[in-house]
C-alpha positions in Angstrom: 62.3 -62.6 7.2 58.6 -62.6 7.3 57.6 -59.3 7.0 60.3 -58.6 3.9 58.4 -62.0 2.4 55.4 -60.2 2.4 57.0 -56.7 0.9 58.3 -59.5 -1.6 55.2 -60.3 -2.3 53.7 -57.1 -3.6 56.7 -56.5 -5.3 55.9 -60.0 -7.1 52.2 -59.3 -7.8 52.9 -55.4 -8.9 56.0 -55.6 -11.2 56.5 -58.8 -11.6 59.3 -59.8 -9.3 60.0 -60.1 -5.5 63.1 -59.0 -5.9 62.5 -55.6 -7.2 61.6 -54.0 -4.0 63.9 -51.8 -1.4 64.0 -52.2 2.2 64.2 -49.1 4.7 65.2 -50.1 8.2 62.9 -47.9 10.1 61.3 -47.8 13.4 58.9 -45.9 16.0 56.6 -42.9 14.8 59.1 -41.8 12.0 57.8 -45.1 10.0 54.4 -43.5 10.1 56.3 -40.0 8.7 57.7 -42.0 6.0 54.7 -43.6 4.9 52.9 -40.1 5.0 55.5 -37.8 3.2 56.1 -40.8 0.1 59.7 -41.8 1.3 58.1 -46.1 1.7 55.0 -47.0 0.3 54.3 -49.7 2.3 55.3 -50.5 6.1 55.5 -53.6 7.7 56.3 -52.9 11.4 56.5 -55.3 13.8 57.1 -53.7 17.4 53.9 -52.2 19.6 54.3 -49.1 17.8 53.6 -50.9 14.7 50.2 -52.6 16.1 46.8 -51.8 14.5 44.8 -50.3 17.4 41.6 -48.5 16.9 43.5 -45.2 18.1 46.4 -45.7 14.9 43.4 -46.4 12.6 41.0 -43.6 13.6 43.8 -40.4 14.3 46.3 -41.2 11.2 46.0 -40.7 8.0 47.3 -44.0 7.3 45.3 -47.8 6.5 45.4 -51.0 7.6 45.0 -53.8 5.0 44.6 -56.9 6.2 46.4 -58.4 9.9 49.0 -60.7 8.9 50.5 -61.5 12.5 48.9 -62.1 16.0 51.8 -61.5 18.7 51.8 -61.5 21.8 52.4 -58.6 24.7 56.0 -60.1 25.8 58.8 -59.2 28.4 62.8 -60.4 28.7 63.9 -61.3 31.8 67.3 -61.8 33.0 67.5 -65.6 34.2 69.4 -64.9 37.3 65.9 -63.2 38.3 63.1 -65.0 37.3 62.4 -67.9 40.5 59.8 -69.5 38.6 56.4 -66.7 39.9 56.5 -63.5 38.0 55.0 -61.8 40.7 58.6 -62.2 42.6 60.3 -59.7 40.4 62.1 -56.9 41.6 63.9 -55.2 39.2 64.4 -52.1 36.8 62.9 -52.7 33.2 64.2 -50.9 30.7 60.9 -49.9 28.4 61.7 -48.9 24.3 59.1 -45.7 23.7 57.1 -47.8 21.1 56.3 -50.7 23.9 54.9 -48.3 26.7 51.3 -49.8 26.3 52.5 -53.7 26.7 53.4 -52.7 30.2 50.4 -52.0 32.1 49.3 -55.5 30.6 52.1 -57.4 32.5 51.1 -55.2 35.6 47.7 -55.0 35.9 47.9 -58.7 36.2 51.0 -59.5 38.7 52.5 -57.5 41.5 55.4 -56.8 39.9 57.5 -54.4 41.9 58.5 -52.7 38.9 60.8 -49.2 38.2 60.7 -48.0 34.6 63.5 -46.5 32.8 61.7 -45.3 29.4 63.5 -45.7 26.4 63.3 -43.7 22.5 63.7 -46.5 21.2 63.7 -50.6 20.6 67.7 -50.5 20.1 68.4 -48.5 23.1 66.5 -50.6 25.5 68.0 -53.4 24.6 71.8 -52.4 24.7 71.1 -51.3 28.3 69.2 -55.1 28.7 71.9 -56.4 27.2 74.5 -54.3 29.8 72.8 -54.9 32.9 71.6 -51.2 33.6 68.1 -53.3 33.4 66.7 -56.4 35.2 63.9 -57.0 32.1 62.6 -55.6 29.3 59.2 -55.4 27.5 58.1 -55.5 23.6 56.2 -57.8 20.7 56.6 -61.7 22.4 58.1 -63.3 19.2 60.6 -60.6 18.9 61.6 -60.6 22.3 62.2 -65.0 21.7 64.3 -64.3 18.7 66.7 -62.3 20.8 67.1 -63.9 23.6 70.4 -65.2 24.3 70.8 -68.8 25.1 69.9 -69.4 28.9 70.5 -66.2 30.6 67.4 -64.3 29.5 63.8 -65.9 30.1 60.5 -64.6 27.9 57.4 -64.3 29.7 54.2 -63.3 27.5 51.2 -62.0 29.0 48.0 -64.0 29.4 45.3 -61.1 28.0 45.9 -58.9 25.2 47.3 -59.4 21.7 49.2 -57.4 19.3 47.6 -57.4 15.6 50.2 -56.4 12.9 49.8 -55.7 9.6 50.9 -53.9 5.9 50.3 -50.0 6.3 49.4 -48.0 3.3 48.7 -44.2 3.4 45.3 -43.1 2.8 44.1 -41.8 -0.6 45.2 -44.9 -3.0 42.5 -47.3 -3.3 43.4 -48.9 -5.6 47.1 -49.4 -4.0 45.2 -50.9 -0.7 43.5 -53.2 -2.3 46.5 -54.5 -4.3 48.3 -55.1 -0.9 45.6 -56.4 0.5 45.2 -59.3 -1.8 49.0 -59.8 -2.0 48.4 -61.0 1.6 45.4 -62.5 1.0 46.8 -65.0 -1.9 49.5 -66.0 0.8 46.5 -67.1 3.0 44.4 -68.6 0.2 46.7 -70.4 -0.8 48.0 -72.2 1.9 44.1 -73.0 2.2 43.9 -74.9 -1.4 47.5 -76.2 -1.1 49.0 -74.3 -3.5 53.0 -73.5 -2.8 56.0 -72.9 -4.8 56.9 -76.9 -4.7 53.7 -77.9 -6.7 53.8 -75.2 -9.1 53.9 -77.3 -12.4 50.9 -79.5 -10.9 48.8 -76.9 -10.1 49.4 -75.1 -13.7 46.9 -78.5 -14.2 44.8 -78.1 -11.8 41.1 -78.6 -12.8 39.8 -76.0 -9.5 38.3 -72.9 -10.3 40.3 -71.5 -7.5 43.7 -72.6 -8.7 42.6 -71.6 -12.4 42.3 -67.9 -10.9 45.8 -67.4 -9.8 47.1 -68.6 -12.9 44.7 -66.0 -14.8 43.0 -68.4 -16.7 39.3 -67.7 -15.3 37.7 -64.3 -14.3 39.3 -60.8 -14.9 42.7 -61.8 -13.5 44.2 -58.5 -12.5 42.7 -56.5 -14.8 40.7 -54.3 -12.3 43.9 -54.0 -10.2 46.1 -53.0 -13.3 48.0 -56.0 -12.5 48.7 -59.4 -14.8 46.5 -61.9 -15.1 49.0 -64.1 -13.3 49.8 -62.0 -10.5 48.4 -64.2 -7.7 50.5 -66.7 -8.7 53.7 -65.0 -9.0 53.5 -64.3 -5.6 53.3 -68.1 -5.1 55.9 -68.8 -7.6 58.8 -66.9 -6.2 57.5 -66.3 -2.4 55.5 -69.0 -1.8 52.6 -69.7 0.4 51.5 -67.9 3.6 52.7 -71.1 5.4 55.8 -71.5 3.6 57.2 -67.8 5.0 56.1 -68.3 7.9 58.1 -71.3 8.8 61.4 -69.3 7.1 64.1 -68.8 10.2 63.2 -65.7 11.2 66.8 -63.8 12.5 65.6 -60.8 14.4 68.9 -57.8 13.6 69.8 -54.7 16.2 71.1 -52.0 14.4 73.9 -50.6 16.1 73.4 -47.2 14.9 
């Protein structure tokens, strides 16, 4: 998926391989204890809980690097329901803990006749969705589209606001920060110069400054970063480009547990 592409791609630029990286399934505000106490180093979370807000950037002790996804504020409506005027709903919705703020956005807006069953979490929302205890259900627009099932659920997204995720560090590592940053950064750069893991042996070639950085072959390479001189273009290599993940199927999984 695109958020393990991106973990991938540290992985790539720090040790030298995507594939030496482990993945924690992980939601809600015990991601953020995670990150704190050492158990992840990096977090990629892609629900309202995981959204860089000014309030998540000023009172934890954590860091944004760089946004790598615009969503936006979404609901899941059973088709049976939706007439075609959003402001014609009249139904329960079942609301995961983490996507409590995407609802006044959908309500604020529309006269939505709405009764709120709150939820701990994303999983637990959805079941009861899923089992008819709830009419509609709110959370991050694209994740809501890769669940919904065939034609008997309908996503709505709302016309103001955004969600803006991005990689989490914890605070104190500058020097870990900035590696992740630029991880992200040489997805986006090159897409930009049209570098991707198809044109690899033409772009070893290349006669561009920018292109002769990634390989290492101008400037400090990685040295300020403790990295290879290649790094940037590992990423590219055995990830590819910030365009390339992003058009990967994305399959969005429920845990059961």
């Amino acid at each position: 998926g695109f958020d393990t592409d991106i973990c991938r791609a540290v992985a790539a630029a720090v040790l030298g391989s995507a594939e030496k990286v482990t993945f924690v399934p992980m939601g809600g505000r015990g991601a953020y204890t995670a990150l704190l106490t050492g158990e992840v180093d990096l977090l990629l979370l892609h629900q309202p809980d995981g959204e860089w807000s000014f309030v998540r950037d000023s009172a934890l002790a954590v860091n944004f690097t760089a946004p790598s996804f615009y969503d936006k504020p979404g609901m899941m409506v059973k088709a049976s329901l939706y007439k075609g005027d959003i402001d014609d709903l009249d139904a329960v919705s079942c609301i995961p803990a983490s996507s409590k703020s995407v609802v006044p956005l959908f309500l604020t807006r529309n006269s939505i006749r709405q009764k709120g069953v709150v939820f701990p979490g994303e999983n637990e929302a959805l079941r009861a969705f899923g089992s008819g205890e709830c009419g509609m259900v709110f959370g991050a627009g694209s994740v809501l589209q890769g669940l919904a099932e065939d034609e008997s659920s309908v996503v709505l997204t709302a016309e103001e606001g955004r969600l803006l995720f991005g990689p989490i560090v914890r605070q104190g590592d500058d020097n870990w920060f900035t590696i992740v940053r630029w991880s992200l950064l040489a997805l986006l750069d090159a897409e930009v110069l049209g570098f991707s893991s198809r044109n690899v042996e033409e772009m070893r070639l290349a006669a561009s400054p920018e292109i002769k950085r990634f390989f290492g072959y101008v400037g400090d390479g990685g040295k300020n970063l403790g990295l290879a001189d290649d790094w940037a273009a590992q990423i590219i290599i055995q990830v590819g480009n910030y365009g390339e993940i992003f058009a990967l199927p994305v399959i969005w999984v429920r845990s059961q547990r």
